[in-house]
N, C-alpha and C positions, 0 to 999 in steps of 0.2 A: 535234131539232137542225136548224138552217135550212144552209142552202150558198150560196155565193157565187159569181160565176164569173170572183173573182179567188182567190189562193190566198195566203194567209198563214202565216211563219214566224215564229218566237218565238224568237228568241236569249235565251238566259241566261248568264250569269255569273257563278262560283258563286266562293265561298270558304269552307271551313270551319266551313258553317253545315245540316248536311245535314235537319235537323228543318224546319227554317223552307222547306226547298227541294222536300220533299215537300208540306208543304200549299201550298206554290206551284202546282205541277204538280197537286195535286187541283183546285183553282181554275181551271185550267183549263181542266179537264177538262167543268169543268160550266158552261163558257160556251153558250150558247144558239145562238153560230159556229163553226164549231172548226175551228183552224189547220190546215193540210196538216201540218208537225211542229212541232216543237221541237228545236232545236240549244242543248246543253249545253255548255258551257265553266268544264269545273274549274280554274281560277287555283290550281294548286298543294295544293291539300285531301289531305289524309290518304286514306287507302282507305275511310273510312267516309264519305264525301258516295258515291263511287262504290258501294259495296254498296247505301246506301240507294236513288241511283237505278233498280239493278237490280232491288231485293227489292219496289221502288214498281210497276215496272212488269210486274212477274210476279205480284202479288198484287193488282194492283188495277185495271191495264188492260195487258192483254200487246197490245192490238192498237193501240194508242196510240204513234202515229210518233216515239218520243225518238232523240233520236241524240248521244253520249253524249263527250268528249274531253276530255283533260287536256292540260295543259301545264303546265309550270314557272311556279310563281310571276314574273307580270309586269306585274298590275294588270287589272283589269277594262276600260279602251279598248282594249288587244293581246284580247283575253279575246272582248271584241264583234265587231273585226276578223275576230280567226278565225272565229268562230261565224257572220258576214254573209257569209265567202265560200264558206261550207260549207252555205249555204242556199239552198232553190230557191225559193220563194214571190215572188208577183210584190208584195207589201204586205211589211213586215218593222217586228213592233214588237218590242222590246230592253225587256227584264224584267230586274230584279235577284232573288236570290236569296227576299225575304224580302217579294214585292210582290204583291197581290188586288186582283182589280176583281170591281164587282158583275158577275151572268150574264148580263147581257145588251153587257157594255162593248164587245167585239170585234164587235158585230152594231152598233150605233149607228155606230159610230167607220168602220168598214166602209161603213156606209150614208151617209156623206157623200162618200166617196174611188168610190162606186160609177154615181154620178151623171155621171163624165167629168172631174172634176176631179183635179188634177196636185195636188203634193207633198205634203203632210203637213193629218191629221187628230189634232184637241185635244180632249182630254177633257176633265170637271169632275173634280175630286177632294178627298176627305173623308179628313181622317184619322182612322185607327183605332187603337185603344188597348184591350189589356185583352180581347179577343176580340170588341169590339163598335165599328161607327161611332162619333166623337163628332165635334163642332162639326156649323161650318156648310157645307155641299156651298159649293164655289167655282168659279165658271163662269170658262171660259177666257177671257180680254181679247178683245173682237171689234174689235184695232187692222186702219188699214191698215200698209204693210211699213215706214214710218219711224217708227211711232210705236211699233212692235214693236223696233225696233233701236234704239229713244231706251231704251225701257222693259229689254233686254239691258244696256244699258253701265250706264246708274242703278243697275241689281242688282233690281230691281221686278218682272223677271217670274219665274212660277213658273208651270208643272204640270210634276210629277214626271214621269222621262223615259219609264215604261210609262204616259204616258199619251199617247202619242203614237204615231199608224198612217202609217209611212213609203212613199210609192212607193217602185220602184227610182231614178226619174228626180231623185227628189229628193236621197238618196243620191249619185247621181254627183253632183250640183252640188255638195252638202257636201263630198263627200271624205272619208278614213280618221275614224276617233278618233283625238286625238291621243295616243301612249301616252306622250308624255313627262311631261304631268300626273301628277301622285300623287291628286291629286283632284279635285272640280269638274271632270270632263272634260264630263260632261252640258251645264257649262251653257259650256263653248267653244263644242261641237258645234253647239249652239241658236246660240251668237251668230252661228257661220259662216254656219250656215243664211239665218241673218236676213238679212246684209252681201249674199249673194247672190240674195237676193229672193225664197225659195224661199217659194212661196204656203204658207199655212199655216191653215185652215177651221178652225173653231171645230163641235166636236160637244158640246153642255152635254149631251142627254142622253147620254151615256158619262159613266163614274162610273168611276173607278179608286182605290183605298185606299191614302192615303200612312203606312203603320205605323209606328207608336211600338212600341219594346219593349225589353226588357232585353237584355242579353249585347254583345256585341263589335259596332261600327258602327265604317265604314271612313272614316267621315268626323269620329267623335269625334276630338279633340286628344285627346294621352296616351293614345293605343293601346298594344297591346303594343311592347314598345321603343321608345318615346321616351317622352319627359315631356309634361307637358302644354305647358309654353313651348317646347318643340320643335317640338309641334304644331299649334298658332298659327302658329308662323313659318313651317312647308310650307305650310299654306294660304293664309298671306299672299302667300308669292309665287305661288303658282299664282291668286290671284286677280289679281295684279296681271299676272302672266304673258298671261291672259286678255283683260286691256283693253290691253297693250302690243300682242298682236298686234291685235285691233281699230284701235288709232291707227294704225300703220304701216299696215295697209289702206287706210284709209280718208284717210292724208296723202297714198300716193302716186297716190290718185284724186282729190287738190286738193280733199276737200270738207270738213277737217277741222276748221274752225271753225264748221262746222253744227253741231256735235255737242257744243262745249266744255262747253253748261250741263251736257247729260248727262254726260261726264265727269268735271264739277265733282262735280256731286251723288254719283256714285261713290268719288270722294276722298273725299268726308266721312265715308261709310259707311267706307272703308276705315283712316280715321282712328280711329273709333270704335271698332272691331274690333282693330285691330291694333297703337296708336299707341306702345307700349312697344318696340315691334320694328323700325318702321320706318329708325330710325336703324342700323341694321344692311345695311343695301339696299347693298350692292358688285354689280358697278358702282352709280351714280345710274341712277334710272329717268328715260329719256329723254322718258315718258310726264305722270307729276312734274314734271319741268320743266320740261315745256310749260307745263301748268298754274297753274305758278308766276308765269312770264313776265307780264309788264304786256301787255292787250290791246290791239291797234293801234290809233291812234286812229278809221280811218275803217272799225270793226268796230263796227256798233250791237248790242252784245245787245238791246237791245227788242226789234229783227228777227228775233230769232231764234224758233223754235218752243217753246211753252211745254213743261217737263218735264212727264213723265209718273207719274202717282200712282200709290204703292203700293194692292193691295186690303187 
């Protein structure tokens, strides 16, 4: 095992999933860096996530720093919250319950943030299905910070959120998780990050495993209690919730008709996804219709910056 001589913690976030959260935490274990701890955050589970935590860490590394807390069912950003203030490490990457990287990810991902470089290190990541890799490893977008925040509002960017190695400094410019999301809080967080310029490096070799697999996901429509058209429509508004705070950011910095293609092209995704539900939006989204509005005339879009492609 290598060492660092900065110190990373692991927040996790658990829900009702205690099988998947043990081979989490063996994954970890066999990273080739390894974190000062882990900070657990049970989001409401049954006594069997907590048994399995304990019987994990008495049977298969008792000297392994877990540090273990519940609280009441309140969603996984309150869940992070807790867990980032309950953490000491000067790096802090935020794991879900049911997430692997290969053994070397935290030694890579580390080895760019180790250099003297400020806010946040980017992984590749492959998805895994069925207990083995499959597709193609996908390397992080090497934008600079506008075309990273063109690529947030269009919906175009992705690495899942353990793949990502936070300073602290980056963190405070972010600010909390937002808890009032039901879901998609990962990719507010990201978009905040972006609007505040927070540097953001690109490590391709880090490899993290974004897994497919059966049973309960917190981001499926038609979870337990609700339907499936129930579940659409929370996500609709948390996506839209999403790009409303974005606009009002970025209106009352005057600069938000840089931005309209990206927001356009957002609309349309959002159109596609959701477009049975939208006429339900009480209030009208202020964000909408903007959008809608006829552009001024002495606004050229050819001036404007080309969008940003999906991988």
């Amino acid at each position: 095992m290598k060492s660092s001589n900065r110190r990373i913690s692991i927040v996790v976030a658990t829900h009702e999933r205690p099988e998947l959260l043990r081979r989490t935490l063996t994954n970890v274990t066999r990273q080739t860096l390894q974190p000062l701890e882990v900070v657990i955050v049970d989001d409401g589970s049954g006594p069997a996530t907590r048994d399995a935590v304990f019987h994990w860490k008495e049977s298969t590394r008792p000297r392994f720093h877990v540090h273990y807390q519940w609280q009441q069912n309140q969603g996984p950003a309150t869940a992070r919250n807790r867990g980032l203030e309950a953490s000491r490490g000067d790096w802090v990457q935020f794991l879900d319950d049911d997430d692997l990287m290969a053994p070397d990810a935290l030694e890579q991902l580390a080895a760019v943030l180790e250099v003297g470089q400020t806010g946040i290190a980017m992984a590749s990541y492959q998805y895994w299905q069925n207990g083995n890799p499959t597709g193609t490893c996908v390397a992080p977008k090497n934008l600079d910070a506008d075309g990273r925040l063109r690529a947030m509002i269009q919906g175009t960017w992705f690495v899942p959120i353990h793949g990502y190695l936070f300073t602290r400094s980056a963190l405070e410019q972010i600010g909390p998780w937002n808890p009032v999301l039901t879901s998609q809080e990962d990719d507010e967080f990201l978009l905040r990050a972006a609007m505040a310029r927070v540097p953001m490096h690109p490590a391709p070799k880090a490899k993290v495993y974004y897994c497919q697999h059966t049973g309960p996901r917190r981001a499926t429509p038609g979870k337990p209690g609700e339907t499936e058209a129930q579940g659409l429509e929370r996500r609709m508004y948390a996506d839209l919730a999403i790009r409303e705070l974005a606009f009002e950011s970025l209106s009352q910095k005057e600069d938000i008709e840089n931005y309209r293609i990206s927001f356009g092209l957002w609309q349309m995704r959002l159109r596609k996804r959701y477009l049975p539900y939208l006429h339900k939006l009480n209030p009208p989204s202020e964000l909408l219709q903007w959008l809608a509005a006829p552009v001024e005339e002495d606004s050229d879009a050819s001036d404007l910056p080309p969008p940003v492609a999906s991988v």
